[in-house]
N, CA, C and O atoms as a GROMACS GRO file, in nm:
protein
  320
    1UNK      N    1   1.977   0.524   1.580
    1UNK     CA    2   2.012   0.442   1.465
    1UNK      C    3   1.894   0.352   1.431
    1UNK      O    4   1.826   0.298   1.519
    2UNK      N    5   1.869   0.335   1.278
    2UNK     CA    6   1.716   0.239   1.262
    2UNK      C    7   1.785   0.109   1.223
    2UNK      O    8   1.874   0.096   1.139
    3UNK      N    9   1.733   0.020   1.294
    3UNK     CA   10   1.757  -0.101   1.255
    3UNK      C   11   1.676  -0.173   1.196
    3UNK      O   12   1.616  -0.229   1.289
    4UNK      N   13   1.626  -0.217   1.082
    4UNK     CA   14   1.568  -0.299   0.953
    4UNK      C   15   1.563  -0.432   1.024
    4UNK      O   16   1.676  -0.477   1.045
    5UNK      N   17   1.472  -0.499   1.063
    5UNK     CA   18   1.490  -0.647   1.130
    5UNK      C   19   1.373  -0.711   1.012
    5UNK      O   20   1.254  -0.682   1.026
    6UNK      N   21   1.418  -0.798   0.898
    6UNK     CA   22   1.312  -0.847   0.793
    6UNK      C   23   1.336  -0.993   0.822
    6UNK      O   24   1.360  -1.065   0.725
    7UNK      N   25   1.334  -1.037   0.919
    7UNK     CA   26   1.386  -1.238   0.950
    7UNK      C   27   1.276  -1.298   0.919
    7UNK      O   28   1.163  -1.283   0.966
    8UNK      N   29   1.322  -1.380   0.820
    8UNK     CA   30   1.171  -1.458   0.804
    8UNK      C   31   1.134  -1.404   0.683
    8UNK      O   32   1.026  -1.448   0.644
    9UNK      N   33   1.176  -1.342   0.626
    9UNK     CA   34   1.086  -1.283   0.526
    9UNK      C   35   1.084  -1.393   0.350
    9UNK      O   36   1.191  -1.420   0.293
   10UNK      N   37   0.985  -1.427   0.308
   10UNK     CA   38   0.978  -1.504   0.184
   10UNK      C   39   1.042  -1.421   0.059
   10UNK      O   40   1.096  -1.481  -0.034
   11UNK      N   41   1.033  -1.285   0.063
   11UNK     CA   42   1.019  -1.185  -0.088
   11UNK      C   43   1.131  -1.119  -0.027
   11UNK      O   44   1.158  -1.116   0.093
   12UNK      N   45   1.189  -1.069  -0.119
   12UNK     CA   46   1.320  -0.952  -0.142
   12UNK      C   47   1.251  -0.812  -0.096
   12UNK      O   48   1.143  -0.796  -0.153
   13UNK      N   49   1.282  -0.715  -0.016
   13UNK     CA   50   1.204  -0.637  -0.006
   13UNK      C   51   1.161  -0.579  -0.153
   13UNK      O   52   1.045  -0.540  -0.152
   14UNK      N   53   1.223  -0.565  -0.272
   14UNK     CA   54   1.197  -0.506  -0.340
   14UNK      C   55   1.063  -0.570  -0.444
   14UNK      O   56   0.994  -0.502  -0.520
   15UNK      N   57   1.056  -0.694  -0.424
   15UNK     CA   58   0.966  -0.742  -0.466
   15UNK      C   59   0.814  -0.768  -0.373
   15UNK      O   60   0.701  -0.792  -0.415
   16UNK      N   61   0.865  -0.752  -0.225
   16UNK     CA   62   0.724  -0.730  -0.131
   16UNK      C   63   0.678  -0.560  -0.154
   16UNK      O   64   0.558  -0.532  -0.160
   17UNK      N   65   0.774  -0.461  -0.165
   17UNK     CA   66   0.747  -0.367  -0.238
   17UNK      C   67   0.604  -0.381  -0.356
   17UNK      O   68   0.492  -0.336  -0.330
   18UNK      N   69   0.626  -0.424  -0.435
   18UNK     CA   70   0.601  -0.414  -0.563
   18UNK      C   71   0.460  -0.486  -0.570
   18UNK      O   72   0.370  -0.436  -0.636
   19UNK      N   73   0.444  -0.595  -0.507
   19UNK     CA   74   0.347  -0.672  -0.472
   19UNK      C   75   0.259  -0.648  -0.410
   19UNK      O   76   0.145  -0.677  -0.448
   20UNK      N   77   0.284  -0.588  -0.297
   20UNK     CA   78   0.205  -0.490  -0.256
   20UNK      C   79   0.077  -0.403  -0.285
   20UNK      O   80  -0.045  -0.403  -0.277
   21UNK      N   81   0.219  -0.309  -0.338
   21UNK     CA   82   0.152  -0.178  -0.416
   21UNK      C   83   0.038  -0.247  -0.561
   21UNK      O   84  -0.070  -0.200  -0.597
   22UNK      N   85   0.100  -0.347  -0.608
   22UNK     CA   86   0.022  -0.382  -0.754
   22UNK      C   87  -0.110  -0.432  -0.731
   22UNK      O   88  -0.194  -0.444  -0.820
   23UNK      N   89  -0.140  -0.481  -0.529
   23UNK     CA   90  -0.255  -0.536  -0.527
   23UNK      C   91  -0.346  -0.441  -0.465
   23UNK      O   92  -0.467  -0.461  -0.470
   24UNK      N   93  -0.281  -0.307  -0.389
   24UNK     CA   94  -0.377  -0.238  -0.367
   24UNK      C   95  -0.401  -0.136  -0.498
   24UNK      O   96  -0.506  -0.072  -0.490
   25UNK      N   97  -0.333  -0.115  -0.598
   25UNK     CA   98  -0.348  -0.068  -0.703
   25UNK      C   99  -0.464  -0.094  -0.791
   25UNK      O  100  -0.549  -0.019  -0.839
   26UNK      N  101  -0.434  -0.286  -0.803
   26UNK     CA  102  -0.568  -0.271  -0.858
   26UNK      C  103  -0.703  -0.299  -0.794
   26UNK      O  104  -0.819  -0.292  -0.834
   27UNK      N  105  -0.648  -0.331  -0.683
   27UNK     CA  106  -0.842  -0.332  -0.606
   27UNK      C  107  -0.886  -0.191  -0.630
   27UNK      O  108  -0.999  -0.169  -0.673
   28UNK      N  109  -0.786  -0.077  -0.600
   28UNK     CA  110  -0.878   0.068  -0.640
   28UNK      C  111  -0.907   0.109  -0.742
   28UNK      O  112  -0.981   0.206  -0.759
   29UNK      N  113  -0.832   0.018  -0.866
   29UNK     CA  114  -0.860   0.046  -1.008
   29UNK      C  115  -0.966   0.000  -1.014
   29UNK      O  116  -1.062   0.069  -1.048
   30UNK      N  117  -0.982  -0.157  -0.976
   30UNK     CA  118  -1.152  -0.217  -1.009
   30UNK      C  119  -1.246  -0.147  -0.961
   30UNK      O  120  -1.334  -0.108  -1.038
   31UNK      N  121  -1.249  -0.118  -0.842
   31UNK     CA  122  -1.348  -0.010  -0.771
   31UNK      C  123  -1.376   0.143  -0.812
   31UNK      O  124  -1.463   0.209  -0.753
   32UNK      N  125  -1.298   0.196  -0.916
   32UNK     CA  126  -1.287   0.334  -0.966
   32UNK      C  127  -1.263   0.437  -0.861
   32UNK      O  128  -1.322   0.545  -0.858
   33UNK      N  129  -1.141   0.384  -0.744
   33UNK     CA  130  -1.113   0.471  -0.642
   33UNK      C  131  -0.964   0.542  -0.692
   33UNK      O  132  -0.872   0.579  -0.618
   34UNK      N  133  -0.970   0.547  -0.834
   34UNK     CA  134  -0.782   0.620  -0.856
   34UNK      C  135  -0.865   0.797  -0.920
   34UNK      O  136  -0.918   0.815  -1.029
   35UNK      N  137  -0.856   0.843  -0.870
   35UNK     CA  138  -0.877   0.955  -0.936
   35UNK      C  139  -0.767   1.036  -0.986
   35UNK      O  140  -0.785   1.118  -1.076
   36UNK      N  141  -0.657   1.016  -0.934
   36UNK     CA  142  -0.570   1.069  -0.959
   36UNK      C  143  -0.452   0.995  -0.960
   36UNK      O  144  -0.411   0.982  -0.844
   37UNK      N  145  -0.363   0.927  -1.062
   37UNK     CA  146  -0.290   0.795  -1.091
   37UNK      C  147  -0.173   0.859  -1.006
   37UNK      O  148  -0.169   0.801  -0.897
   38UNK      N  149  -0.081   0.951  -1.015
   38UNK     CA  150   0.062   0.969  -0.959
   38UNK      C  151   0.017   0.998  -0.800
   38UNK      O  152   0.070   0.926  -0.716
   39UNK      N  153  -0.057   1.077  -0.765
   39UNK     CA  154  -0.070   1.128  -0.661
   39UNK      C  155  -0.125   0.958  -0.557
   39UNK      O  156  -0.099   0.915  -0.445
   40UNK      N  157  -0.190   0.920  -0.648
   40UNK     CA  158  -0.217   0.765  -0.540
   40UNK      C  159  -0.075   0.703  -0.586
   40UNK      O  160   0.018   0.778  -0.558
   41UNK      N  161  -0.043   0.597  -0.641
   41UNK     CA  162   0.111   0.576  -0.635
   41UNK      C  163   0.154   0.617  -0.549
   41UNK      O  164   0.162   0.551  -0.446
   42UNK      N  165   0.199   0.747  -0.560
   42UNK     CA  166   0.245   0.852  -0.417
   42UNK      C  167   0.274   0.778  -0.312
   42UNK      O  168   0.379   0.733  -0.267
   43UNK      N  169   0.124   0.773  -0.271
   43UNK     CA  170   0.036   0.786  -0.151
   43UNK      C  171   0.052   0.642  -0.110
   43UNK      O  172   0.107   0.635   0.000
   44UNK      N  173   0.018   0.511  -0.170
   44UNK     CA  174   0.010   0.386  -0.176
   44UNK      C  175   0.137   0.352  -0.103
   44UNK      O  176   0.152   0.305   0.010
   45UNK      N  177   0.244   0.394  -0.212
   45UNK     CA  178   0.398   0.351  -0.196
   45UNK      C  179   0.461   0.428  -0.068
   45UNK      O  180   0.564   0.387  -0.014
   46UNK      N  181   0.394   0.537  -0.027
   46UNK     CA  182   0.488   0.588   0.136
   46UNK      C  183   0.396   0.528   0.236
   46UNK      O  184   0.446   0.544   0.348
   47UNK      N  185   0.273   0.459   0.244
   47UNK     CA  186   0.190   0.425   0.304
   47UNK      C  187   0.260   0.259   0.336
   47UNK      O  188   0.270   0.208   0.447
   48UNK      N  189   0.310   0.186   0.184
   48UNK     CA  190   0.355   0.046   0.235
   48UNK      C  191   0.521   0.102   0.337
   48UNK      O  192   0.547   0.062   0.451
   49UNK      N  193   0.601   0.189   0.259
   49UNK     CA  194   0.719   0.210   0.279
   49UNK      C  195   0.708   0.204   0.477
   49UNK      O  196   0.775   0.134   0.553
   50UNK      N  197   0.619   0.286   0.504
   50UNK     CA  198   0.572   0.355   0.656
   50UNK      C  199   0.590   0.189   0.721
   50UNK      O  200   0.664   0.146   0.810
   51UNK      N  201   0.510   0.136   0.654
   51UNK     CA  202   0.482   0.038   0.737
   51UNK      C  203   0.571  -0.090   0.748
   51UNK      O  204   0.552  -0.175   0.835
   52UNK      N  205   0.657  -0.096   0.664
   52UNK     CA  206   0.776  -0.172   0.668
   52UNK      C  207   0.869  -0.147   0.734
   52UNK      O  208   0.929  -0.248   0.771
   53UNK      N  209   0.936   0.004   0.787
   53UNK     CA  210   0.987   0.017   0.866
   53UNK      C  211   0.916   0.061   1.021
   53UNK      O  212   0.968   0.137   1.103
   54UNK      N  213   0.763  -0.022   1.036
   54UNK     CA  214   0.735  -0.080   1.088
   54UNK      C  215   0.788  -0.192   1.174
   54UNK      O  216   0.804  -0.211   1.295
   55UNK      N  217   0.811  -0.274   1.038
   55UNK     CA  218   0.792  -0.430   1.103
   55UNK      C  219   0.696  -0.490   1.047
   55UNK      O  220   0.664  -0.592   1.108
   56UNK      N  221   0.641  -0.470   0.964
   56UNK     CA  222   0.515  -0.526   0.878
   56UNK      C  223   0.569  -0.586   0.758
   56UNK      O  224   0.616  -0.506   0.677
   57UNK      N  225   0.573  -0.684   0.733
   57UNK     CA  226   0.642  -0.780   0.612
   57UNK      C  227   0.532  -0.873   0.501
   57UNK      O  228   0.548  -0.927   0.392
   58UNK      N  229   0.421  -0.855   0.594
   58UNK     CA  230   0.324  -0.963   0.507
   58UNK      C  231   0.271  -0.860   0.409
   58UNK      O  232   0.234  -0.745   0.432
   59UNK      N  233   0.274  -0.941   0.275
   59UNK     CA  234   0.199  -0.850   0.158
   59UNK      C  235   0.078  -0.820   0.146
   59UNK      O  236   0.047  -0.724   0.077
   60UNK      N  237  -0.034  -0.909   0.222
   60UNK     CA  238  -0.142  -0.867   0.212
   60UNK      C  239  -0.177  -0.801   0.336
   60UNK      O  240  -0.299  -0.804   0.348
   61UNK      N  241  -0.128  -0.752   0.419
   61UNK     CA  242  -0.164  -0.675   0.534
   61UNK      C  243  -0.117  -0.511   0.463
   61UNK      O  244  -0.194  -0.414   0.464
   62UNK      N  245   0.030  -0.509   0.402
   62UNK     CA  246   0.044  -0.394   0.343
   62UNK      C  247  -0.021  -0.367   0.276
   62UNK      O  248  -0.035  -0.247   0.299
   63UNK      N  249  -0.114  -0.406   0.156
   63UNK     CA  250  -0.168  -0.374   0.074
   63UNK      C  251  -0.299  -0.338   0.113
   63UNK      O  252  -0.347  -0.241   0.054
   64UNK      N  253  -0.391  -0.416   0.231
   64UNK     CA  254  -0.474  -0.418   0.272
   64UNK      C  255  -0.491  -0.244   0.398
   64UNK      O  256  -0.588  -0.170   0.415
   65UNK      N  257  -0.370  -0.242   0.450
   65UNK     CA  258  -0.365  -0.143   0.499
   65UNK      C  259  -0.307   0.011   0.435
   65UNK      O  260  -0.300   0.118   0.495
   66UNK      N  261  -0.265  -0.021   0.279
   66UNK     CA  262  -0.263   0.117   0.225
   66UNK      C  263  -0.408   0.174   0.170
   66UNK      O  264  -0.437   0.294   0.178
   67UNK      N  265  -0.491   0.078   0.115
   67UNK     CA  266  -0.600   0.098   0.056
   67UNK      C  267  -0.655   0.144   0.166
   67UNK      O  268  -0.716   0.247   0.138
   68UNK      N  269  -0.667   0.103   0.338
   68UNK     CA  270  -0.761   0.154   0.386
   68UNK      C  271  -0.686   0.310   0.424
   68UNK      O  272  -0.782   0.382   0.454
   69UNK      N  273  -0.614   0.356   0.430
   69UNK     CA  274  -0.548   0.483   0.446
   69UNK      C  275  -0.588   0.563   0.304
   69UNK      O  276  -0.612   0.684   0.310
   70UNK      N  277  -0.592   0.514   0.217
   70UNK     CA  278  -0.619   0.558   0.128
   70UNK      C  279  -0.752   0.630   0.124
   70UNK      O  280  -0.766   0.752   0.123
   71UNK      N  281  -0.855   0.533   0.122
   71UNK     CA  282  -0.984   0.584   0.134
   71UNK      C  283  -1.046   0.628   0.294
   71UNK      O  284  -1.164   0.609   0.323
   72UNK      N  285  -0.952   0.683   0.383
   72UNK     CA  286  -0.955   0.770   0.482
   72UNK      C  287  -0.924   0.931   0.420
   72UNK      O  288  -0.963   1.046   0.439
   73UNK      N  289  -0.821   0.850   0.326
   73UNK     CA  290  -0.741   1.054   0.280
   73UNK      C  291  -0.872   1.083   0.186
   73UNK      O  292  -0.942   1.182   0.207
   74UNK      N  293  -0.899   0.994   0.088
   74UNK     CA  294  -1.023   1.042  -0.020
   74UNK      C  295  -1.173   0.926  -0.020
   74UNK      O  296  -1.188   0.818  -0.077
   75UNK      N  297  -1.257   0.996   0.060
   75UNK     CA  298  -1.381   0.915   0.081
   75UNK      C  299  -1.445   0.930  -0.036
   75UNK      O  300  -1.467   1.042  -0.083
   76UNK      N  301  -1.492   0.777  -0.113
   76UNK     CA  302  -1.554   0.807  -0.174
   76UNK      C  303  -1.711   0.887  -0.162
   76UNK      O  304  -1.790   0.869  -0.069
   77UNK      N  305  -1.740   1.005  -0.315
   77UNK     CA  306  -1.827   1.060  -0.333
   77UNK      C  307  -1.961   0.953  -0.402
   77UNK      O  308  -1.980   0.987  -0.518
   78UNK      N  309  -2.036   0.860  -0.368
   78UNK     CA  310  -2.150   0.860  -0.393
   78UNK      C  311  -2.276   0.990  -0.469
   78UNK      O  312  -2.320   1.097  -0.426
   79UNK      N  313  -2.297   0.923  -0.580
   79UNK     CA  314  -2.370   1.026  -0.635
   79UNK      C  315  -2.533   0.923  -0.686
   79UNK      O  316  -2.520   0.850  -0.784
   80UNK      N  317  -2.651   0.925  -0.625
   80UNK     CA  318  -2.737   0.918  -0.598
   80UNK      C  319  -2.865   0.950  -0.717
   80UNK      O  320  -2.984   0.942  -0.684
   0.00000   0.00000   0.00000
């Protein structure tokens, strides 16, 4: 059985959701790391989801830790 333990938490999950995702969204927008808009979404949003049923509640650790999963799955190409 999974038990959800969020004590303490400031945000509604649905809004640490959202917050999240909107800040690793746009750090990869500023950086030109979206190459592909649905498929990151995707990727972003099962990456925070993962980590909430974790136990991970702070928004900038989620966000901070989808972006870096992110650019593990797609390294950026440098072109020289």
């Amino acid at each position: 059985m999974l038990v959800l333990r969020f004590c303490g938490m400031a945000e509604p999950l649905p809004v640490l959701v959202e917050s999240s995702l909107q800040i690793a969204w746009d750090f990869l927008g500023s950086v030109g790391e979206i190459a592909d808009p649905q498929q990151t979404a995707e990727f972003l949003l099962r990456s925070i989801q993962s980590q909430m049923l974790r136990g991970e509640t702070r928004t900038l650790m989620l966000s901070n830790r989808a972006i870096d999963a992110h650019r593990r799955r797609c390294p950026l190409q440098l072109v020289l």
